[in-house]
C-alpha positions in Angstrom: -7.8 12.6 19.7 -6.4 9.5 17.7 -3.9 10.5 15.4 -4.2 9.1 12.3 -1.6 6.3 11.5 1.1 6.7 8.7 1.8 3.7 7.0 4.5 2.9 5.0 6.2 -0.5 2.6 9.7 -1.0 3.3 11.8 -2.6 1.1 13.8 -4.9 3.4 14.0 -5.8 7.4 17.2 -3.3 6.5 14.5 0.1 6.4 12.2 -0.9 9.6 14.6 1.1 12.2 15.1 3.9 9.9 11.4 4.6 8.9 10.3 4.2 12.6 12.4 6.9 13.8 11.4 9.2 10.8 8.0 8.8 12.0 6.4 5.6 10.5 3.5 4.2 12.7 3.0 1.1 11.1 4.5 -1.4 8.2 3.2 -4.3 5.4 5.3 -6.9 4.4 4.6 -10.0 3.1 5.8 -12.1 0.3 4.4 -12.2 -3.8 3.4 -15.7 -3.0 0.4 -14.5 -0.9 0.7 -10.7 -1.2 0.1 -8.7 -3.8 2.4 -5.4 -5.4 4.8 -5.6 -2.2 7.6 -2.5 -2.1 9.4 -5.6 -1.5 9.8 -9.4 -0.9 9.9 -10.5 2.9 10.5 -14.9 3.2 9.6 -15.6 6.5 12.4 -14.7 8.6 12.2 -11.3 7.1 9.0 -10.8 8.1 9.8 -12.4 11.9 12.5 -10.2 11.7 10.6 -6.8 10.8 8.1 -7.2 13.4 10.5 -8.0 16.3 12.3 -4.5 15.2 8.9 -2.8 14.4 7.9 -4.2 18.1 10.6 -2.6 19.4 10.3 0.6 18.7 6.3 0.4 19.5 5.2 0.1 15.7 2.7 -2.2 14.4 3.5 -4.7 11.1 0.6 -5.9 8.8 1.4 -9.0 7.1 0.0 -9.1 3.3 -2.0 -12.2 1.7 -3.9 -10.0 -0.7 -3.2 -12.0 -3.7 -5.9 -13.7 -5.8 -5.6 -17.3 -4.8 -6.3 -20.2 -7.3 -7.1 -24.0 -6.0 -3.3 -25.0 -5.7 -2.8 -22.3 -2.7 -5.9 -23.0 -0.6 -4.1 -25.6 1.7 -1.0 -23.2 2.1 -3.3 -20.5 3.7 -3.8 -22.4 7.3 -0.2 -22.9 7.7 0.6 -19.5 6.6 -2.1 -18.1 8.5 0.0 -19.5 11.9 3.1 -18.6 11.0 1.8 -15.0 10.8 0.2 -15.1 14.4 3.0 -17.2 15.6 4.9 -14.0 14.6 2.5 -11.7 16.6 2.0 -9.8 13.4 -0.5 -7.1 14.4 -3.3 -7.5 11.3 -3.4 -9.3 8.5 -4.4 -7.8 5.3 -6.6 -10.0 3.0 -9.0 -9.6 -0.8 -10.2 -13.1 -0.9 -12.8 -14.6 1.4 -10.7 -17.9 1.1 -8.1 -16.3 3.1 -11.0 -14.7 5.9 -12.4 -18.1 6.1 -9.1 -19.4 6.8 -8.0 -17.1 9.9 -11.8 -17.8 10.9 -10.2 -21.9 11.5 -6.7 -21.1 12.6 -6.7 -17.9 14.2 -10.2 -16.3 14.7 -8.8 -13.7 17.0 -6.5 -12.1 14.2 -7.1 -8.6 13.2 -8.0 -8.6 9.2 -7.8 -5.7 6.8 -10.1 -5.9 4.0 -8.1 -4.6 0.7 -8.7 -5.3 -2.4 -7.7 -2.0 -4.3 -10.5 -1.4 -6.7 -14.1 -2.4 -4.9 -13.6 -0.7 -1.8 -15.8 2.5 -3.1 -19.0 2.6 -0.8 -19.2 2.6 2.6 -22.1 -0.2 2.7 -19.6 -2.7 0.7 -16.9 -1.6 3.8 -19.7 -2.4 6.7 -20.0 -5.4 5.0 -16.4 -6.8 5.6 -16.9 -5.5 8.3 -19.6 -7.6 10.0 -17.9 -10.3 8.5 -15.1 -9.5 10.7 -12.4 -7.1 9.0 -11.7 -4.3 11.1 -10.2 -2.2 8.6 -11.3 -1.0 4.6 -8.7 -0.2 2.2 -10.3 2.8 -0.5 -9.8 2.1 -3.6 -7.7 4.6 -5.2 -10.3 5.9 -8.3 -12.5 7.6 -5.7 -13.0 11.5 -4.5 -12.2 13.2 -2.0 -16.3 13.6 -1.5 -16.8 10.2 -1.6 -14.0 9.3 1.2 -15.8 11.4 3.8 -18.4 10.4 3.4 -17.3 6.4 4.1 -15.7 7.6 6.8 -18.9 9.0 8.4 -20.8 6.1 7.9 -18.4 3.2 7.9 -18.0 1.0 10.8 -14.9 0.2 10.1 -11.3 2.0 10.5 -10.5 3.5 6.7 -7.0 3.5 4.8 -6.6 5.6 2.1 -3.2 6.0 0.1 -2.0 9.3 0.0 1.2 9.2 -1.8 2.9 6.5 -4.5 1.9 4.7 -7.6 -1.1 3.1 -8.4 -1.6 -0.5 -10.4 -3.7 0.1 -13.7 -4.0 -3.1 -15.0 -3.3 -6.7 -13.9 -3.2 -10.1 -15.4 -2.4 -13.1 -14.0 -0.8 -14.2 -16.7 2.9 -13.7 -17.6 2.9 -11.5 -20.1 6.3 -10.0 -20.5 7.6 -13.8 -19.8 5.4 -15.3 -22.2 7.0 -12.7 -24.6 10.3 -13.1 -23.7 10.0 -17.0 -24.3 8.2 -16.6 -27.7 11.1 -14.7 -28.9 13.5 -17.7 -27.8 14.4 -15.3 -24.5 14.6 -16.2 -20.9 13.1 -13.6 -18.6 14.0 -14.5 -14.8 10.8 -13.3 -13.4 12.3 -12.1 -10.2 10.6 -9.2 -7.9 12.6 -6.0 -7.9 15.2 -7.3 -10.3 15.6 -5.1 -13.4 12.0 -4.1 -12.7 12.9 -0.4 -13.0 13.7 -0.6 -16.6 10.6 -2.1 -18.3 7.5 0.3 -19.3 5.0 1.0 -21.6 5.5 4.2 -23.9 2.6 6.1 -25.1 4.6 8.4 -27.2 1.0 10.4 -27.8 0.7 11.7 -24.8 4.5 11.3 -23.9 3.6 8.6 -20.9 5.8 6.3 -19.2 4.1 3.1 -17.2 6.1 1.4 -15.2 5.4 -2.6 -15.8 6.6 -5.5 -13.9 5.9 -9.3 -13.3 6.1 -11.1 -10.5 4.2 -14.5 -8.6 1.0 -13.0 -9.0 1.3 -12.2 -12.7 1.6 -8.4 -14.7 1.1 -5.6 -13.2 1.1 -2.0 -15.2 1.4 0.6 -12.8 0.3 4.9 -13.1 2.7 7.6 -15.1 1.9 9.9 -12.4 2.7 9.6 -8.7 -0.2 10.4 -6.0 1.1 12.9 -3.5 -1.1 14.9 -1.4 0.8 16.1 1.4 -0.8 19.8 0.8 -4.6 18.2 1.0 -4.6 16.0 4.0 -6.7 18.7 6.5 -10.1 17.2 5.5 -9.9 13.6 5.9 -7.4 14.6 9.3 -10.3 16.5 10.3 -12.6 13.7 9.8 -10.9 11.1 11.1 -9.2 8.8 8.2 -7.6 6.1 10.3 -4.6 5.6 8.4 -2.4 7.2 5.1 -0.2 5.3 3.1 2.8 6.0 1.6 3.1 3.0 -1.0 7.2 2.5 -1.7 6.9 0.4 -4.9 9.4 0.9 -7.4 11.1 3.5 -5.1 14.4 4.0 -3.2 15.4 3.2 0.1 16.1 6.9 0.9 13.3 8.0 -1.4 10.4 6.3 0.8 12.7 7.6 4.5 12.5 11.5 2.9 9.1 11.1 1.8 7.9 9.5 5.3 9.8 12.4 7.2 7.6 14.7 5.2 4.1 13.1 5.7 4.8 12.8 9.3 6.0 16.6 9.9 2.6 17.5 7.8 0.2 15.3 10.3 2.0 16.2 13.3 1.6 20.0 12.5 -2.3 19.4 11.6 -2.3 17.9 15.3 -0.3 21.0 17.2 -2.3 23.5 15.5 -4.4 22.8 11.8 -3.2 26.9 10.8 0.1 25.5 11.2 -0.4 22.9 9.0 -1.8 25.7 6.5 0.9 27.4 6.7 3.8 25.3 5.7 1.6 22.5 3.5 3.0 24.1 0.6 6.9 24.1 1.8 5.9 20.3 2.5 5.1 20.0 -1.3 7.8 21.5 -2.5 10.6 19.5 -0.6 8.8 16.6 -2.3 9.1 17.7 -5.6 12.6 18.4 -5.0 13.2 14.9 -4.3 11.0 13.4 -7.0 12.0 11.8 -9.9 11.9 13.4 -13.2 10.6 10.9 -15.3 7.3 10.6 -12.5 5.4 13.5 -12.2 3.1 14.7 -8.9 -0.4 14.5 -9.6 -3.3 14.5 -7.1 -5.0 11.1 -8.8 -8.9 11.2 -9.0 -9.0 12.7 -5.2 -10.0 15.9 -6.9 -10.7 15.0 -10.5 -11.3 12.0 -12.5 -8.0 11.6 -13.9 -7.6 9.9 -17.1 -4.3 8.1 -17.6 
């Protein structure tokens, strides 16, 4: 039986080595300019970089160019399109047909992962990238559990569902924090990961934080809560989810390495023996919440209930 892959965003070529030996099978990186809501910002000997050391240890590396494109980044895509084959990159993860009519010119053999983060909620919408050659669907994050098994039973494609991380809320294109900043006679050095940690939204009525942060492709306003469902993976293990992602935005180096050690201990066990799983699935959760931080609370997002943020 294929295990299912664990997938994980680094946050530099620095974290490729250390989250392969905890257990990682595969990695995205990318940069803003073409990918969108990255852990963290790979130029392009970063990225050569991370999949020569991903390589090495047997790992695959998935190259991101799921932003929304506008007309003055069409005639980047060929050239960025090659540089990611040239790189052997092992997929490439796209939103926007511009960018799967573009590997269709310059690199028709490329694997494509079809992601766009909030349509991907039927499994006839998945077939449908499908036959127009993705290999891969990326769930979005507001469906069920239900709903997940039953695109994986009729889906043609391989499925990706994130199991643990954040989740973007909103997103303009436009630079709203910037455009605040300026107004008030402020520069803001829109910069990705730089004093990113800091900046939220308060809803002092319901006493929630939401992370906030502006980068290339515009705002982005991010969950409270934290998905983590290390204690409810048996059903789509049992029905053969292709791959789980652990999405590393806004998070620690060591954060994302503990977290990865824990996700792959809890698919391995499923493998040797599902009772075994059973049986430690709750120690599993609870070394994450140990690790967690207190201002982002564990929540199971809408896999079992439609949460309301």
């Amino acid at each position: 039986m294929k295990k299912t892959e664990l997938l994980v965003t680094p946050i530099s070529v620095d974290d490729i080595v250390p989250l392969a030996d905890a257990g990682a099978d595969a990695f995205v990186v990318g940069e803003q300019r073409y990918g969108l809501r990255l852990a963290g910002e790979f130029n392009r000997e970063q990225v050569k970089k991370a999949i020569e050391l991903a390589h090495s240890k047997g790992k695959k590396v998935y190259v991101a160019m799921n932003a929304i494109f506008h007309n003055d980044k069409v005639d980047e895509l060929n050239d960025y399109i090659q540089f990611v084959s040239d790189a052997k990159a092992d997929a490439i993860i796209f939103g926007d047909p511009a960018v799967l009519m573009a590997v269709r010119e310059t690199e028709p053999k490329m694997k494509l992962h079809w992601s766009t983060e909030t349509t991907g909620t039927n499994w006839y919408t998945c077939n449908y990238w499908g036959r127009k050659g993705a290999k891969r669907a990326v769930l979005a994050r507001e469906i069920n559990m239900d709903a997940i098994l039953e695109i994986k039973e009729k889906a043609e494609v391989e499925i990706e569902v994130q199991v643990h991380g954040m989740s973007c809320m909103f997103q303009s294109k436009r630079s709203l924090l910037g455009n605040y900043f300026e107004y008030q006679g402020k520069v803001m050095e829109i910069e990705k990961g730089k004093e990113q940690k800091n900046m939220f939204l308060h809803d002092k009525e319901r006493d929630n934080k939401y992370p906030i942060f502006e980068d290339e492709n515009g705002t982005h306003i991010m969950s409270p809560n934290d998905i983590c469902i290390i204690d409810e993976l048996q059903d789509m293990l049992e029905a053969g989810v292709d791959s789980f992602k652990i999405d590393g935005i806004l998070k620690s180096p060591e954060y994302i390495l503990e977290v990865t050690k824990l996700y792959r201990k809890a698919i391995d066990l499923y493998y040797e023996n599902p009772d075994l799983y059973e049986d430690q699935k709750d120690e599993l959760l609870a070394a994450i919440e140990k690790i967690q931080p207190p201002n982002r609370p564990l929540d199971t997002g809408f896999f079992f209930k439609e949460t309301v943020y």
